[in-house]
N, CA, C and O of each residue as an XYZ file, in Angstrom:
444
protein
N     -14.128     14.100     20.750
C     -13.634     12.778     21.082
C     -12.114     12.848     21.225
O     -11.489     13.648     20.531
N     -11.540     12.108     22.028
C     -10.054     12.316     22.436
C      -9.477     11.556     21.083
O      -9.939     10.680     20.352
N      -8.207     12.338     21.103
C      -7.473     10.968     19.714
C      -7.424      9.707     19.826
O      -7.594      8.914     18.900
N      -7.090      9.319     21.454
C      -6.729      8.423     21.629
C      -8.376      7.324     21.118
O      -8.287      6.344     20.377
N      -9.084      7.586     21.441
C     -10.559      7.104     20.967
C     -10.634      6.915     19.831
O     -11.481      6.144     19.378
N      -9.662      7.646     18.971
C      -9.808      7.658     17.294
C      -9.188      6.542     16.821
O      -9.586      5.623     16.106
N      -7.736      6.875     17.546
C      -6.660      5.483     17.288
C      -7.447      4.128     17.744
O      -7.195      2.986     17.361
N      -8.327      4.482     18.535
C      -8.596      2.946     18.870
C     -10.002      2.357     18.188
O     -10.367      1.188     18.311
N     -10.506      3.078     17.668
C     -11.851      3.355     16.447
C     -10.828      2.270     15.263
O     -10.902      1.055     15.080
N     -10.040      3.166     14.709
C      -8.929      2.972     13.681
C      -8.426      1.748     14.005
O      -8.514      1.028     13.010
N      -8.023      1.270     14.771
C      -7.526     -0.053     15.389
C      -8.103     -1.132     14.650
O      -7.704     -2.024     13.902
N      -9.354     -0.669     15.202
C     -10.486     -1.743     15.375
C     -11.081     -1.702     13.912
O     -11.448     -2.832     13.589
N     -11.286     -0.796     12.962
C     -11.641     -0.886     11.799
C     -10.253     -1.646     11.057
O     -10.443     -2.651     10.371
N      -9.131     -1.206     11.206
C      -7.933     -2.236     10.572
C      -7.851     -3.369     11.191
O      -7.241     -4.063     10.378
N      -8.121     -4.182     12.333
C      -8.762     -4.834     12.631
C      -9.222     -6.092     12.039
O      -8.678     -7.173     11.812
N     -10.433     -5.597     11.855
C     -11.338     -6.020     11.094
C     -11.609     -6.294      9.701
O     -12.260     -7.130      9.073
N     -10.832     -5.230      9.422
C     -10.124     -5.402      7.522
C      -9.442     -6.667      7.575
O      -9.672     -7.689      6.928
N      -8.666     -6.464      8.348
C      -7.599     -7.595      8.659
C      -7.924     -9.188      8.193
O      -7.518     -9.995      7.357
N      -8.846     -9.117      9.199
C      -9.589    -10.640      9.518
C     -10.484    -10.925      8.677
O     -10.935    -12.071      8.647
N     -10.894    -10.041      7.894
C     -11.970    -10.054      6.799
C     -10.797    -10.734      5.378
O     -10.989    -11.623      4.549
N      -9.681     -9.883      5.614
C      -9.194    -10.638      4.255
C      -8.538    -11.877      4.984
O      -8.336    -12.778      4.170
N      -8.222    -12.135      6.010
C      -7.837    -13.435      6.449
C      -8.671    -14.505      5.738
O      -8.164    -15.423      5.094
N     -10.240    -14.284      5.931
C     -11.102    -15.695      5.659
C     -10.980    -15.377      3.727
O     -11.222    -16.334      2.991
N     -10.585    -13.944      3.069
C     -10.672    -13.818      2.276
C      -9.725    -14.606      1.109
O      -9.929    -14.992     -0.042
N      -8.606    -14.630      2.023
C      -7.415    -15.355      1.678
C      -6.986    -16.838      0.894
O      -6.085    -17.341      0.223
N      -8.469    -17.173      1.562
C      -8.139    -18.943      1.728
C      -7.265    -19.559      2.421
O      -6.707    -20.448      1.778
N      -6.874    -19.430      3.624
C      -5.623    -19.875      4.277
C      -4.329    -19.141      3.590
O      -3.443    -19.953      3.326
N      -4.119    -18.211      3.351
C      -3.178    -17.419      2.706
C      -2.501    -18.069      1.447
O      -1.294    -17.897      1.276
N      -3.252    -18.820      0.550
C      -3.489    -19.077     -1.174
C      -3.707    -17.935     -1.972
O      -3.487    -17.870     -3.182
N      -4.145    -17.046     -1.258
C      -4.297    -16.140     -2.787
C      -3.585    -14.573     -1.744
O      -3.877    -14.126     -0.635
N      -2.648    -14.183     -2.735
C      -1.884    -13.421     -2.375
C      -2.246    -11.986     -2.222
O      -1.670    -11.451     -1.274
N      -3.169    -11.107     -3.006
C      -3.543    -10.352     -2.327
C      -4.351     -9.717     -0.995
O      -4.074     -8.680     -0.392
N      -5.563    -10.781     -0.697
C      -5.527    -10.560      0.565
C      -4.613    -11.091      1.640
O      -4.604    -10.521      2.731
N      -3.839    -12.145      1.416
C      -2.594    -11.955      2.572
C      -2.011    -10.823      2.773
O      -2.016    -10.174      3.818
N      -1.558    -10.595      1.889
C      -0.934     -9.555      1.776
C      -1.985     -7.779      2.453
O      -1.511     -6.805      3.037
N      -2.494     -7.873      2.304
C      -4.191     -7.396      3.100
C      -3.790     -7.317      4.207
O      -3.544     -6.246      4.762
N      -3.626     -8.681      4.827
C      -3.668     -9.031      6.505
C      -2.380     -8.767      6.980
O      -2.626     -8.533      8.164
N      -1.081     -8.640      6.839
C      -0.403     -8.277      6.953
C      -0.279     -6.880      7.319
O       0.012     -6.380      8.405
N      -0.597     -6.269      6.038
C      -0.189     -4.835      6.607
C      -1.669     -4.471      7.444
O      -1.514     -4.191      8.633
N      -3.082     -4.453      6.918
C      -4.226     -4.443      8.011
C      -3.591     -4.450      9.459
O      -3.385     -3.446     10.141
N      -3.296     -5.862      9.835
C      -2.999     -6.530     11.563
C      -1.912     -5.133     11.918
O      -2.132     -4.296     12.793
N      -0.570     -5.161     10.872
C       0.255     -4.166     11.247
C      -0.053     -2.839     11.453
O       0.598     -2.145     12.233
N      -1.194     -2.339     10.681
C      -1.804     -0.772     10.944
C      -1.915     -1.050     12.782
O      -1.402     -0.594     13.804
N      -3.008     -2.177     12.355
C      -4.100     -2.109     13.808
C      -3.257     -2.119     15.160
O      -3.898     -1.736     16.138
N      -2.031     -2.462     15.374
C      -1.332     -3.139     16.132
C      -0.636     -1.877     16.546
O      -0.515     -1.577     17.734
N      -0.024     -0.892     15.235
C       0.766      0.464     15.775
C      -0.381      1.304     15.907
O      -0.065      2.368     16.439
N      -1.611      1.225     15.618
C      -2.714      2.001     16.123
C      -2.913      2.212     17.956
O      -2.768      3.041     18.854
N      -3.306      0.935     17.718
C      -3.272      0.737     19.456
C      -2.197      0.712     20.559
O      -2.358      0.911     21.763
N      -1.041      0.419     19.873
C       0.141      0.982     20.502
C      -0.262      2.352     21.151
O      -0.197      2.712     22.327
N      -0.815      3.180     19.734
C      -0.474      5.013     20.444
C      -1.673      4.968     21.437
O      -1.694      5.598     22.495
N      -2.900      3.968     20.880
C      -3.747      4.075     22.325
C      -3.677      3.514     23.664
O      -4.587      3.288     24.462
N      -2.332      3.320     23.764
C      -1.692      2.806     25.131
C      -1.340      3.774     25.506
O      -1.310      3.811     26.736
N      -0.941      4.916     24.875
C      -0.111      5.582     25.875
C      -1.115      6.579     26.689
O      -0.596      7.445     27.393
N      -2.663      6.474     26.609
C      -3.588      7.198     27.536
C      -4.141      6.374     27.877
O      -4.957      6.825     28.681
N      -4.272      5.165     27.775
C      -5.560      4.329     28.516
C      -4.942      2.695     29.039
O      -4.107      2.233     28.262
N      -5.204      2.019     29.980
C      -4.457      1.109     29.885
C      -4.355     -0.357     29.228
O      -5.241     -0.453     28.377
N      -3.811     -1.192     29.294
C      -3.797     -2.120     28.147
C      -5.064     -3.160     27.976
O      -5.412     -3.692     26.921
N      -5.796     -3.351     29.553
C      -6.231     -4.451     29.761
C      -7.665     -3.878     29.008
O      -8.381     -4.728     28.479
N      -8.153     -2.200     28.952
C      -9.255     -1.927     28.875
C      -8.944     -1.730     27.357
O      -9.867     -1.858     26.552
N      -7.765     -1.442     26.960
C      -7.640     -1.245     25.598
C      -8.261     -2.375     24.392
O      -8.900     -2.273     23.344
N      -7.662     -3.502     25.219
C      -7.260     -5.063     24.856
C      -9.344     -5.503     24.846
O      -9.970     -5.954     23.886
N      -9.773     -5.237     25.917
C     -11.068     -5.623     25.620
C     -12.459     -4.841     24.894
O     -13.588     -5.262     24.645
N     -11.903     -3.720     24.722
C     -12.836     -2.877     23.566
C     -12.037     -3.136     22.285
O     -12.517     -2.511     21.339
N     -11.228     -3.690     22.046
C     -10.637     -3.719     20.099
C     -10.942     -5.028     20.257
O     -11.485     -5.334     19.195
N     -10.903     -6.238     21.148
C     -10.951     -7.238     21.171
C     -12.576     -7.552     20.680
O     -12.900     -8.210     19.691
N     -13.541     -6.855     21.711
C     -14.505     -6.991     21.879
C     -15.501     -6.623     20.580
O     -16.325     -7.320     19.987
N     -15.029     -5.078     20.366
C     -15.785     -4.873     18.959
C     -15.040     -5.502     17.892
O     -15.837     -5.818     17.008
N     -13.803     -5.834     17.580
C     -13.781     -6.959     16.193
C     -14.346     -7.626     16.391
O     -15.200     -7.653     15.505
N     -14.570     -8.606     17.332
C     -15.929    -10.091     17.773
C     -16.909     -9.628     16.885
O     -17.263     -9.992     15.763
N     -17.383     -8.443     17.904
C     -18.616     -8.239     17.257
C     -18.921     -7.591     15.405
O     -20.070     -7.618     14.964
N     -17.982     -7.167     14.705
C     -17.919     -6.823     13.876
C     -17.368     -7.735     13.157
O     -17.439     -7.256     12.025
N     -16.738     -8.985     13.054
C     -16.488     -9.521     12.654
C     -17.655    -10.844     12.157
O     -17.744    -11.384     11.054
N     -18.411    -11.082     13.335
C     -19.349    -11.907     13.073
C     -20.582    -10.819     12.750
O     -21.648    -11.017     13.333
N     -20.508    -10.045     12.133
C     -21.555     -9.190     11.510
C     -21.445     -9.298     10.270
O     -22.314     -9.613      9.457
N     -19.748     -8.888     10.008
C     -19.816     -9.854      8.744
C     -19.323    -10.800      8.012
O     -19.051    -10.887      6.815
N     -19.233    -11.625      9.061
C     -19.254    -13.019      8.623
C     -20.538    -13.422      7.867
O     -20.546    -13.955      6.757
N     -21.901    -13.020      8.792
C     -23.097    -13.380      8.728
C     -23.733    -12.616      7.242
O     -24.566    -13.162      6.519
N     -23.010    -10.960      6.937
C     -23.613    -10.932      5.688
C     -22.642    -10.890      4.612
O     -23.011    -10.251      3.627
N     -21.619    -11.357      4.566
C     -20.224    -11.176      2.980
C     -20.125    -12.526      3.441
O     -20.302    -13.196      2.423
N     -19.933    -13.333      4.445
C     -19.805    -14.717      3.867
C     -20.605    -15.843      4.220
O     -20.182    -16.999      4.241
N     -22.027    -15.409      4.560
C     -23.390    -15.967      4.871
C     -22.665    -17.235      6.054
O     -22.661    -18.442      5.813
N     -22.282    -16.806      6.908
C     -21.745    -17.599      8.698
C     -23.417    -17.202      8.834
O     -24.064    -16.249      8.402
N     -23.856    -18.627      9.796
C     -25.213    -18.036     10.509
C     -25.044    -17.789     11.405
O     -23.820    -17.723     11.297
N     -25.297    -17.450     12.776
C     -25.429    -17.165     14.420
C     -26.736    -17.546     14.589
O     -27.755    -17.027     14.133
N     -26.572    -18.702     15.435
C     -27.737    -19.063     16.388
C     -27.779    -18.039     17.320
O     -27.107    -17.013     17.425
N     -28.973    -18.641     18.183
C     -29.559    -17.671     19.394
C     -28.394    -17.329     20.359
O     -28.114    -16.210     20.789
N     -27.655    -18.712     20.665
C     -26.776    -17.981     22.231
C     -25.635    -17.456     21.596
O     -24.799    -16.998     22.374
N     -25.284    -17.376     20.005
C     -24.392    -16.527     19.652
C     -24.894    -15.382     19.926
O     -24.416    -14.817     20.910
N     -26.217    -14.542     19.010
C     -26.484    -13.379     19.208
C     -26.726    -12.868     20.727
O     -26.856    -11.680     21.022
N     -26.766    -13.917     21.621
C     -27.009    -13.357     22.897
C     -25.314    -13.171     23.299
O     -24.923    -12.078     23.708
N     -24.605    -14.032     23.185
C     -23.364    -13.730     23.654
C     -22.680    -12.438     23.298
O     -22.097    -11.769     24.151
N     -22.779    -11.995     21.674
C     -22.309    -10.665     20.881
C     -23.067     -9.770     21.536
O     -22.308     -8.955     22.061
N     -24.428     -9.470     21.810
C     -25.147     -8.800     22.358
C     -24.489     -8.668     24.706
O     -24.612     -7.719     25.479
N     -24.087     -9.615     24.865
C     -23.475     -9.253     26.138
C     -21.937     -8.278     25.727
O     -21.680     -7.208     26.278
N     -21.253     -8.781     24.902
C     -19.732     -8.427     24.714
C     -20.284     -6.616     24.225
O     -19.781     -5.713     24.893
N     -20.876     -6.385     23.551
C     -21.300     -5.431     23.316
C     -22.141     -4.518     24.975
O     -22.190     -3.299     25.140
N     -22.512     -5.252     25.642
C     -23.063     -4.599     27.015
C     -21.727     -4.273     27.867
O     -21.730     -3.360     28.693
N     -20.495     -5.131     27.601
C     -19.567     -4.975     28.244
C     -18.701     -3.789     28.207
O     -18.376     -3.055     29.140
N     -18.393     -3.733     26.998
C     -18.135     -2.607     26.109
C     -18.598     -1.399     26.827
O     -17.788     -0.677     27.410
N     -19.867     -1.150     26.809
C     -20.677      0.037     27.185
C     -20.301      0.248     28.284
O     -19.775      1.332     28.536
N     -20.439     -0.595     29.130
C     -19.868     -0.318     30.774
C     -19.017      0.259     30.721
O     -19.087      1.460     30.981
N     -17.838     -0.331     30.362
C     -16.106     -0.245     30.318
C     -16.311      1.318     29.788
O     -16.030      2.257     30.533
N     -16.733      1.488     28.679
C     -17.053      2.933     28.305
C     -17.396      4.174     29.057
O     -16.657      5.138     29.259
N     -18.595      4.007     29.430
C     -19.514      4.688     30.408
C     -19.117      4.822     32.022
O     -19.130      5.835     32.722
N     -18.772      3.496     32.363
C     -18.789      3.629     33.701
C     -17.383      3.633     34.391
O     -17.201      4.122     35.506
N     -16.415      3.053     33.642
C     -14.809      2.512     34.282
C     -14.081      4.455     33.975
O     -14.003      5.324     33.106
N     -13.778      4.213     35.176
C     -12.718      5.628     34.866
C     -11.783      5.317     35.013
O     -11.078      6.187     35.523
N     -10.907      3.653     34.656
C      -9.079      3.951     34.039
C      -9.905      3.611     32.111
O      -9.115      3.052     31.350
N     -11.708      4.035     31.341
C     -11.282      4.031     29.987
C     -10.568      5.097     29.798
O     -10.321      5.118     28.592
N     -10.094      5.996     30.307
C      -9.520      7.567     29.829
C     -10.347      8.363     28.673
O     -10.129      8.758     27.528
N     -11.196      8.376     29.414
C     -12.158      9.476     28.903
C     -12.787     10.590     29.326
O     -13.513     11.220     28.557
């Protein structure tokens, strides 16, 4: 796997840390997970920076975008019992088809 794939793996898992202690936070009341989201967002942010410099922004922007969505309302649904109706799971289930394309089929993903 290229690094740049790693950094953007990494992105997306700090990411997601991120936003996880965001709701963890309480509106940023309790100080250790702010403090969480802060540096989290800041990992994720110089992560994907370095995955700019092989791939371009717009495809970058919609695979970290796309899988926090989807990882985010994964667990929303099991650490803080969020439900998803049907045209949610159908919508996460497209963003996730999108993904794959962009993956598989687009040759500016730099892969």
């Amino acid at each position: 796997m290229p690094v740049h794939y790693i950094y953007l793996v990494l992105a997306v898992i700090a990411e997601t840390v991120g936003t996880t202690a965001l709701q963890a936070s309480q509106q940023f009341s309790r100080l250790g997970p702010s403090i969480l989201v802060a540096v989290a967002y800041g990992l994720a942010f110089y992560l994907m920076a370095l995955t700019l410099r092989n791939m371009p922004v717009g495809v970058v922007y919609a695979i970290w975008s796309g899988l926090g969505i989807f990882f985010i309302a994964i667990i929303g649904w099991l650490v803080f019992g969020q439900r998803l109706d049907l045209p949610a799971v159908l919508g996460l289930i497209l963003i996730m088809a999108g993904i794959l394309i962009i993956h598989l089929f687009s040759k500016t993903s730099g892969h």
